[in-house]
MARBA-3410 file (N, C-alpha, C, O; in Angstrom, 1 decimal):
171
13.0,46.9,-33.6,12.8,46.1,-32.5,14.2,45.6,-31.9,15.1,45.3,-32.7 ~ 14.3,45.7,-30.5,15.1,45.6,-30.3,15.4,44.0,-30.1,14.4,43.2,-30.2 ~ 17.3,43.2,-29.8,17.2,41.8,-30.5,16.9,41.0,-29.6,16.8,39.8,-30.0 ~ 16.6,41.2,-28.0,16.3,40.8,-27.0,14.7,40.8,-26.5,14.2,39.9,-25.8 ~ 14.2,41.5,-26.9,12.6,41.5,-27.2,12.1,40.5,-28.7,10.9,40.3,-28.8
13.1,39.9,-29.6,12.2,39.3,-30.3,13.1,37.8,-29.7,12.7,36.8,-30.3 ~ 14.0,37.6,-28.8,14.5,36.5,-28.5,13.3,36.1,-27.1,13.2,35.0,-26.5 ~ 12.6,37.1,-26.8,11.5,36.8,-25.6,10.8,35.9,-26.2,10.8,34.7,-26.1 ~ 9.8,37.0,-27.3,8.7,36.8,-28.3,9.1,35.5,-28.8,8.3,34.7,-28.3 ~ 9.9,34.9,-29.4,10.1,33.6,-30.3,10.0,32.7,-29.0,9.4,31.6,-29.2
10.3,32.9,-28.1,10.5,31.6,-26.8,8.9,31.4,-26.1,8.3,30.4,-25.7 ~ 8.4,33.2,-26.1,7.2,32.7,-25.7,6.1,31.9,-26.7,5.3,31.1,-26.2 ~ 6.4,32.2,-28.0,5.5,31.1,-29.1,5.5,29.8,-28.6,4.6,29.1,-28.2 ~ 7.2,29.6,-28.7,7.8,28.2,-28.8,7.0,27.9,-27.5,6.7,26.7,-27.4 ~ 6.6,28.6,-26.4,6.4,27.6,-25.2,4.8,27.1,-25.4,4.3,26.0,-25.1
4.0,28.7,-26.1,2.7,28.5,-26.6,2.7,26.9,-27.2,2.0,26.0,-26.8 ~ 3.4,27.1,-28.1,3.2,26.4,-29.6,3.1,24.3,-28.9,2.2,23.5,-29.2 ~ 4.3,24.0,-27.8,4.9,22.9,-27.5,3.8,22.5,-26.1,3.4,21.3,-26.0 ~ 3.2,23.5,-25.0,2.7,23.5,-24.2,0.8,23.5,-24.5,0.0,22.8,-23.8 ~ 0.6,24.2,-25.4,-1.0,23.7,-25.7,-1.5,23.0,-26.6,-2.7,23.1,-27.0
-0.6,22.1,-27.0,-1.2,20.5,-27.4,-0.9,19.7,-26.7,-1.2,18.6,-27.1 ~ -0.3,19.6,-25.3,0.0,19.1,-24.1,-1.3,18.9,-23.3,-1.9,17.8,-22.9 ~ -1.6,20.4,-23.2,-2.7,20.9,-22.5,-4.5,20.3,-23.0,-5.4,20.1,-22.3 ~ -4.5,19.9,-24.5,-5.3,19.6,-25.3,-5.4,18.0,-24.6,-6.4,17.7,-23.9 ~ -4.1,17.0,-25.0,-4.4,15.7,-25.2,-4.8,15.4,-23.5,-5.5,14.4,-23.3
-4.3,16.1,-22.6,-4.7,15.9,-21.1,-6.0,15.8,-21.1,-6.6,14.8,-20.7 ~ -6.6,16.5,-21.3,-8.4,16.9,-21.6,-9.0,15.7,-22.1,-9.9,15.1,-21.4 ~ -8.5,15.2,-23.4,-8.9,14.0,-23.8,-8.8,13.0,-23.2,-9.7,12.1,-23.4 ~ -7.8,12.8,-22.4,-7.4,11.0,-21.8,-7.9,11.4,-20.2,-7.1,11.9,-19.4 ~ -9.5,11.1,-19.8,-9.8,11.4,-18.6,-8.4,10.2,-17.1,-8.0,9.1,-17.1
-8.2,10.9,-16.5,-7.6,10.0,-15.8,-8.2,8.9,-14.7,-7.5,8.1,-14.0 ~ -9.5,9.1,-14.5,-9.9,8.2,-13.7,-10.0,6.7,-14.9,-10.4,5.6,-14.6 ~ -9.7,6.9,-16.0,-9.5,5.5,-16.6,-8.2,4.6,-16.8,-7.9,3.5,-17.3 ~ -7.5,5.7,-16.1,-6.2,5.4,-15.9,-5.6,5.4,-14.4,-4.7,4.7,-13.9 ~ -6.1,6.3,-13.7,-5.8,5.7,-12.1,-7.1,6.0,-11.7,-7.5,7.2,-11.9
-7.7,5.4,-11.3,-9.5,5.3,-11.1,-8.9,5.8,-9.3,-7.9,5.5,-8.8 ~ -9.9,6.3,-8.9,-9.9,6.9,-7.8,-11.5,6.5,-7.0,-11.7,6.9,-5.8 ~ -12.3,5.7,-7.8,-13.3,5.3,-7.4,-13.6,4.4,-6.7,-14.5,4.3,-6.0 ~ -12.6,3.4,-7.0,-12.4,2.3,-6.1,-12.2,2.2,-4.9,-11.2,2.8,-4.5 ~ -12.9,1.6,-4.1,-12.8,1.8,-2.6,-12.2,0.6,-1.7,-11.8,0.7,-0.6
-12.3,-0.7,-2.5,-12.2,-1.7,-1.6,-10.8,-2.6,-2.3,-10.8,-2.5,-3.5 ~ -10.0,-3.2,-1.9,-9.0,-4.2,-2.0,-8.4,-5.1,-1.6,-7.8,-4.8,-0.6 ~ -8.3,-6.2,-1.9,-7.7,-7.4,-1.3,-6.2,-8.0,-1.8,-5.7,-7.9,-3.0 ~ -5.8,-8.5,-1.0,-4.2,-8.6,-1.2,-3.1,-9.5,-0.4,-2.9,-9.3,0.8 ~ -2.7,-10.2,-1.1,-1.9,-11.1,-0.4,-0.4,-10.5,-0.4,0.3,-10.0,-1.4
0.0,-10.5,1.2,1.2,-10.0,1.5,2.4,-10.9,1.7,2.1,-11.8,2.5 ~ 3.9,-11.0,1.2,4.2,-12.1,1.6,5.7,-11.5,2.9,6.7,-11.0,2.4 ~ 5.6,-11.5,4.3,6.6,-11.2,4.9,5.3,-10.3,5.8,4.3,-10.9,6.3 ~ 5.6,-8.9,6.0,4.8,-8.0,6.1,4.6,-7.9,7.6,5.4,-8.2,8.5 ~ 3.0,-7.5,7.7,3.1,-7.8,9.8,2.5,-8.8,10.3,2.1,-8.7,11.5
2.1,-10.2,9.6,2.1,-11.1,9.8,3.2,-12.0,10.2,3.0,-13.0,10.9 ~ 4.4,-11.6,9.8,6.0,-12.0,9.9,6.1,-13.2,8.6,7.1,-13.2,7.8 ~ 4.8,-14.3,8.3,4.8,-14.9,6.7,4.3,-14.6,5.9,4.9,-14.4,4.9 ~ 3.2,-14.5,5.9,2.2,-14.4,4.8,0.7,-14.0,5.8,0.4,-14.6,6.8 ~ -0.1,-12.8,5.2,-1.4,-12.7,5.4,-2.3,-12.3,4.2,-1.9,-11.8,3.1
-3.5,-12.4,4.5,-4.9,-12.2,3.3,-5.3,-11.3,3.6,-6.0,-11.4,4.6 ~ -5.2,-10.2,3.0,-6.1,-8.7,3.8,-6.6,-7.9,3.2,-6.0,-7.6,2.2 ~ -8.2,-7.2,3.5,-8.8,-6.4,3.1,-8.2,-5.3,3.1,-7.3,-5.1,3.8 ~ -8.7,-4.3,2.3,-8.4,-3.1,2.6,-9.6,-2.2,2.0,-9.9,-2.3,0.8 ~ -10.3,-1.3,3.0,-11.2,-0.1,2.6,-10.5,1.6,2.6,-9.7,2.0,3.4
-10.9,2.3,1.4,-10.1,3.9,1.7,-11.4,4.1,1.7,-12.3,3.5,1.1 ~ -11.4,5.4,2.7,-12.7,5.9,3.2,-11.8,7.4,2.9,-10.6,7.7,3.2 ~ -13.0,8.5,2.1,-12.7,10.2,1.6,-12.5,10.0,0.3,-12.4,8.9,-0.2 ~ -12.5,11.2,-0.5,-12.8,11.0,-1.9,-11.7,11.7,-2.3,-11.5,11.8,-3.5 ~ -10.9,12.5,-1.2,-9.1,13.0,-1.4,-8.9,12.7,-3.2,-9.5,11.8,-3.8
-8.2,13.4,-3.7,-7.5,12.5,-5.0,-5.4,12.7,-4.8,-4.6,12.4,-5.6 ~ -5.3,13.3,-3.5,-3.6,13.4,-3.1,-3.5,12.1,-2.0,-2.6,11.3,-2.1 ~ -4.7,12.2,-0.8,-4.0,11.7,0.1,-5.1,10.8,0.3,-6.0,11.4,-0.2 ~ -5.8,9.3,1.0,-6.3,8.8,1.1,-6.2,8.3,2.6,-5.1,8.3,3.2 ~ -7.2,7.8,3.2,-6.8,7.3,4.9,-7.6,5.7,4.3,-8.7,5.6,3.9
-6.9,4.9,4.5,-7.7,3.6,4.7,-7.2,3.0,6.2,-6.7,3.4,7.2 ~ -7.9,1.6,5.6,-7.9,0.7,7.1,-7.6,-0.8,6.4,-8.0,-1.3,5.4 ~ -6.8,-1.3,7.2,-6.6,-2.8,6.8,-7.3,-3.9,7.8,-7.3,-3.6,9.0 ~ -7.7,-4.8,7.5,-7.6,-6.3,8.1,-6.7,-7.7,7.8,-6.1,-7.5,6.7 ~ -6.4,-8.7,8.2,-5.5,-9.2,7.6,-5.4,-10.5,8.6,-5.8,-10.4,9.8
-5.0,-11.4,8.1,-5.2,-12.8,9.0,-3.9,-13.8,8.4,-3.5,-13.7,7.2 ~ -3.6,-14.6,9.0,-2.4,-15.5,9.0,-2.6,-16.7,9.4,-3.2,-16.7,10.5 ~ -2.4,-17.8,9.0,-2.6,-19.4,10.2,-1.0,-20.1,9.4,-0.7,-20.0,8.2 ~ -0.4,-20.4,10.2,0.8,-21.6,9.6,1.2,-22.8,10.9,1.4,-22.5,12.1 ~ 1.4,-23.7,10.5,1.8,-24.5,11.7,3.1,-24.9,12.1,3.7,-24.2,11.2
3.8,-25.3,12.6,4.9,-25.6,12.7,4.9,-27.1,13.7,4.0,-27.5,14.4 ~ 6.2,-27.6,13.6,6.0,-28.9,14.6,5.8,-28.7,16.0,5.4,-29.7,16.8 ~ 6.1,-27.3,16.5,5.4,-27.6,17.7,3.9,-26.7,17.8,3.1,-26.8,18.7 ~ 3.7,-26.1,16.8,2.1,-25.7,17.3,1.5,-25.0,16.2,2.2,-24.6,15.3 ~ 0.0,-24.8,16.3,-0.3,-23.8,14.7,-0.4,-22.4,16.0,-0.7,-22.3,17.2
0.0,-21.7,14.8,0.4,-19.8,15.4,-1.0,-19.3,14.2,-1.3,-19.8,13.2 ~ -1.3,-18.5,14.9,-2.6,-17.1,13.8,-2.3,-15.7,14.4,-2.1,-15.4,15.6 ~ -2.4,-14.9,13.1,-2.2,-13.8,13.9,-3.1,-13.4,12.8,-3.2,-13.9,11.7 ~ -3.8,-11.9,13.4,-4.6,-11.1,13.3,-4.0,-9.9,13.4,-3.3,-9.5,14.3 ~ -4.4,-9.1,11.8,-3.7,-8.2,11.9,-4.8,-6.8,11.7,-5.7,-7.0,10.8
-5.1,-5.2,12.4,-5.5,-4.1,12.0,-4.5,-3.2,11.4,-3.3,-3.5,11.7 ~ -4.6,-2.4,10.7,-3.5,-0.9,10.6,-4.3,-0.3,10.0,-5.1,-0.7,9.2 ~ -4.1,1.3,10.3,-4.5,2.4,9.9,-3.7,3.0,9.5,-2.7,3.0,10.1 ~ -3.8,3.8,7.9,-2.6,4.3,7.1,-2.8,5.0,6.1,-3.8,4.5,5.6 ~ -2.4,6.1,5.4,-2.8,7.1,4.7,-2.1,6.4,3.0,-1.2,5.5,3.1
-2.5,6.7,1.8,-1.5,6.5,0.8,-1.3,7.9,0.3,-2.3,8.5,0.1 ~ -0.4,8.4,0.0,-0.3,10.0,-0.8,0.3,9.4,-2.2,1.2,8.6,-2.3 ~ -0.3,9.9,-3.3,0.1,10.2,-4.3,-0.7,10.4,-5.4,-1.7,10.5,-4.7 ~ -1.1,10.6,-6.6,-1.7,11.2,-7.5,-2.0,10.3,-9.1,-2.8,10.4,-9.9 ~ -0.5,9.2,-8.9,-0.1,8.6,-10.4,0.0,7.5,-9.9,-0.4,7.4,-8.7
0.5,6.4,-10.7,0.9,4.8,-10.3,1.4,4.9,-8.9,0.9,4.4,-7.9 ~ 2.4,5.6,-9.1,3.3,5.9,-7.9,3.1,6.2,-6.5,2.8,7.4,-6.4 ~ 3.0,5.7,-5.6,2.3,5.9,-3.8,3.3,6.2,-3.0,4.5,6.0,-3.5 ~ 3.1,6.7,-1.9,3.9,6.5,-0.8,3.0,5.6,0.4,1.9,5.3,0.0 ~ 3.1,5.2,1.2,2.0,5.1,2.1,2.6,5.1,3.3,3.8,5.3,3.1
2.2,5.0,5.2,2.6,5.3,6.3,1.4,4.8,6.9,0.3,5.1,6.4 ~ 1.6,3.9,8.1,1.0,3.9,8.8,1.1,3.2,10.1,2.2,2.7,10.2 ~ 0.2,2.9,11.2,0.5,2.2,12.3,-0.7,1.1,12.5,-1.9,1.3,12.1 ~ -0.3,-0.2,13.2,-1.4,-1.2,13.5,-0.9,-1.8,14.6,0.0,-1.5,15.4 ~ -1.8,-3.2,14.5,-1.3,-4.1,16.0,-1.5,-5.3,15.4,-2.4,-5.6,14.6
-0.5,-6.0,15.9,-0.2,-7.6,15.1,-0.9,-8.1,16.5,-0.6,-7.4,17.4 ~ -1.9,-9.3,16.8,-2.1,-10.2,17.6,-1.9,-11.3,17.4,-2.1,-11.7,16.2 ~ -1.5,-12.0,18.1,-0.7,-13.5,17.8,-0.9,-14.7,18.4,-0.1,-14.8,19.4 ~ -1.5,-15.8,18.2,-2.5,-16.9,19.0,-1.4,-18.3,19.0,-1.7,-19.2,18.2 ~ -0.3,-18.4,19.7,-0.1,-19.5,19.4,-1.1,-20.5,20.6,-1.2,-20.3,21.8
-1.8,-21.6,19.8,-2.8,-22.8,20.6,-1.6,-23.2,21.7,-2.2,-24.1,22.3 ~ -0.6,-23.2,22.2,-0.2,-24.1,23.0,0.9,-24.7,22.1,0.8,-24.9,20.9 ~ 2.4,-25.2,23.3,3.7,-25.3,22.6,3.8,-26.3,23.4,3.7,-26.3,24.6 ~ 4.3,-28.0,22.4,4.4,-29.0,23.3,5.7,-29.3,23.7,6.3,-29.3,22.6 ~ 6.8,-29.6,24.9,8.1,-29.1,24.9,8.2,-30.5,24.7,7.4,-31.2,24.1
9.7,-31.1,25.3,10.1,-32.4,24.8,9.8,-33.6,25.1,10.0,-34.7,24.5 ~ 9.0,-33.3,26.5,7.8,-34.0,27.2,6.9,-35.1,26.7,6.7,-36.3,26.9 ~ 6.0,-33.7,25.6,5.1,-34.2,24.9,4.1,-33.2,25.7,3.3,-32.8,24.9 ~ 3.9,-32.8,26.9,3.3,-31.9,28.1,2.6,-30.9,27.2,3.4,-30.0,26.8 ~ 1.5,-30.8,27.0,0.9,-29.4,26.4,0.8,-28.2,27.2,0.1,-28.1,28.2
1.4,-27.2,26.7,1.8,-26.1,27.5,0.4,-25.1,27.5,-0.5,-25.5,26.7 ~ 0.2,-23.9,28.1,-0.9,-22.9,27.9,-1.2,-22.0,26.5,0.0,-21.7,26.4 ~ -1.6,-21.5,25.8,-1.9,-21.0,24.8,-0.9,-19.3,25.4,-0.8,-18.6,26.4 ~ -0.3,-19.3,24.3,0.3,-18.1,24.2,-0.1,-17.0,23.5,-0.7,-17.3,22.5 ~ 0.0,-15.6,23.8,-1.1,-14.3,22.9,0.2,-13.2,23.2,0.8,-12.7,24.2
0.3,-13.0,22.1,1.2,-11.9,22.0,1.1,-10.5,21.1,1.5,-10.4,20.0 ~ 0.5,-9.4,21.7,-0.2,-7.8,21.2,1.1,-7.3,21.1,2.0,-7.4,21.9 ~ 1.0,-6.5,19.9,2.4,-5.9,19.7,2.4,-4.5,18.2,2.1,-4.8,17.0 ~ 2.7,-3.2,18.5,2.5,-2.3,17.7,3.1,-2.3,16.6,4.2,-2.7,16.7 ~ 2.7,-1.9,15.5,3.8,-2.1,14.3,3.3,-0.8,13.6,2.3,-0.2,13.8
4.1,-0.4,12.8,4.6,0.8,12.3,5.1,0.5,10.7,6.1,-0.2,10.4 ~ 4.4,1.1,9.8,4.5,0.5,8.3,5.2,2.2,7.3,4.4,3.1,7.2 ~ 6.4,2.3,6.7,6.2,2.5,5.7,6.7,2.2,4.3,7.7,1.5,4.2 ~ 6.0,2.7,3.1,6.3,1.8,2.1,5.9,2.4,1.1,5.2,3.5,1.2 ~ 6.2,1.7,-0.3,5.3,2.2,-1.7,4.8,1.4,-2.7,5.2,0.5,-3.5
3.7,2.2,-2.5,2.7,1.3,-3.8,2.7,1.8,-5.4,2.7,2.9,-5.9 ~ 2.6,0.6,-5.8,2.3,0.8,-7.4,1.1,0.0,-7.4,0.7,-1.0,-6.9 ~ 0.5,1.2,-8.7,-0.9,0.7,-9.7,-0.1,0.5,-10.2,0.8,1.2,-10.4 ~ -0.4,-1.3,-11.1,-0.2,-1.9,-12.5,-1.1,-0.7,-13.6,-1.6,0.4,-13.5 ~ -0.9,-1.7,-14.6,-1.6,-1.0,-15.5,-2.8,-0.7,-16.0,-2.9,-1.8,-16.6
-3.8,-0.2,-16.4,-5.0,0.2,-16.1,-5.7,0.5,-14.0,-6.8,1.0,-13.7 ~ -4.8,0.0,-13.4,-5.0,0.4,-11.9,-5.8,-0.6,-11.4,-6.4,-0.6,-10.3 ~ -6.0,-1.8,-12.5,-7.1,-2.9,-11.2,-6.3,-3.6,-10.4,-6.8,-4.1,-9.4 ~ -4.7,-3.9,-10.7,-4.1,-4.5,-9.9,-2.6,-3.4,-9.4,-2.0,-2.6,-10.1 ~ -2.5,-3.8,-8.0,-1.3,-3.1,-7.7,-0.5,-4.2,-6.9,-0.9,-5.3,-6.6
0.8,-3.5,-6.4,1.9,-4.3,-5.8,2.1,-3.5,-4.9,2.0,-2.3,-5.2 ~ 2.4,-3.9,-3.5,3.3,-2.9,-2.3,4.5,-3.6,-1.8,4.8,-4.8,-1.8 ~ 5.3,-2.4,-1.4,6.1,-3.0,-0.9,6.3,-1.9,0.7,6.0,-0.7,1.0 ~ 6.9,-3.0,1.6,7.1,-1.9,2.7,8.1,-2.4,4.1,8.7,-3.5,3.9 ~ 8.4,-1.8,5.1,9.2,-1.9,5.8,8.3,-1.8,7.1,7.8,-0.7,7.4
8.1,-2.9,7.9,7.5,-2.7,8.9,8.5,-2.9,10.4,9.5,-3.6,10.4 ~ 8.1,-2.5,11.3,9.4,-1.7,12.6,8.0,-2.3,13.5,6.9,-2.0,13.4 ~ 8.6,-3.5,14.5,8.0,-3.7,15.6,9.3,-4.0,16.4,10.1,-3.2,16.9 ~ 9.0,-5.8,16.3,10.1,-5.9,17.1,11.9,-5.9,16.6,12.9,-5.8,17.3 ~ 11.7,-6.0,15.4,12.9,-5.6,14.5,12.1,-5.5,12.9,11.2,-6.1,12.4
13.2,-4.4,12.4,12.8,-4.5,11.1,12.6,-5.1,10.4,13.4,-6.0,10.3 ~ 11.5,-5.2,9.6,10.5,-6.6,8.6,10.0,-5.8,7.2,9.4,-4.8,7.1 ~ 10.4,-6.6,6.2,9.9,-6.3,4.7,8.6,-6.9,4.7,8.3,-7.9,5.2 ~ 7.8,-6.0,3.7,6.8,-7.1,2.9,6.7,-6.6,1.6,7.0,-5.4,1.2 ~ 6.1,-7.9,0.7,5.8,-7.5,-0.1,4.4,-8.2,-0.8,4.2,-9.4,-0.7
3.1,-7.4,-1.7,2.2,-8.0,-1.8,1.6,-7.6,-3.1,2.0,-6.6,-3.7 ~ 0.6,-8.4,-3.6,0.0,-8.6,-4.5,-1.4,-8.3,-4.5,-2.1,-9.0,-3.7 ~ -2.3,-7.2,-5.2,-3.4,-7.2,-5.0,-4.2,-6.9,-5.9,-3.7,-6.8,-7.0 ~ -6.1,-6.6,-5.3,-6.5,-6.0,-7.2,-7.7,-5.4,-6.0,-8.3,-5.5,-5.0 ~ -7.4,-4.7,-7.2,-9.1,-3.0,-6.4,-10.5,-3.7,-6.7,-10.6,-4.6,-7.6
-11.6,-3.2,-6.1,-12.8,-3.6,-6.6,-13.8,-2.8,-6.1,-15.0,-3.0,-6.5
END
């Protein structure tokens, strides 16, 4: 035998030998117990994001994909300030790609923005202000561990670039 044919043979063992108890323990540890893909619904507190402070937002994935997911968000805001309380209302539509803990996600929405009326130095109550405006999200998600709770983070592009970051759990 020649010494190049038994330097194949020993490497292809070694790959047998190292590669199908690999193959074995995968079998055993199902992964939807570990990144559950069944979960459909989410809620989550964002702090920054396209609220511009803080919002509470649902989230539904609609498709049973196990790479790429399309969900939909809702999301809502109230804070006041001394001259007025502001709410904004938030939609976005956005995909997550990934397979493990690890996400990417992308997507686009519309921030709406309710300030009640701005009192100037007067004291004069001014008209309610509404401000619609597009926003553009991307970012990456992590599943914690066991996958009921995850964290995002992301970079949202309207009227200048904006971080968020948020806290949530699957259900």
């Amino acid at each position: 035998m020649k010494p190049h044919a038994a330097i194949i043979r020993l490497v292809g063992a070694l790959v047998v030998y190292f590669v199908q108890p690999l193959t074995i323990i995968a079998q055993k540890l199902p992964t939807d117990t570990i990144y559950p893909n069944h979960w459909k619904n989410a809620i989550f507190l964002e702090i920054g994001g396209n609220a511009a402070r803080y919002s509470v937002n649902y989230q539904r994935t609609f498709g049973n994909s196990t790479k790429v997911k399309f969900n939909g968000r809702i999301g809502a805001s109230y804070w006041k300030t001394d001259l007025s309380p502001y709410t904004a209302l938030i939609a976005e539509a956005f995909i997550i790609s990934g397979v493990t803990r690890n996400k990417f996600e992308a997507g686009v929405g519309i921030h709406y923005g309710i300030g009640s009326g701005f009192n100037d130095a007067s004291g004069v109550r001014l008209p309610a202000r509404y401000q619609t405006h597009p926003t553009f999200r991307i970012g990456y998600r992590r599943d914690m561990r066991r996958a009921t709770f995850f964290n995002v983070s992301g970079l949202i592009i309207w009227k200048v670039p904006w971080a968020g970051f948020g806290l949530g759990k699957y259900f």
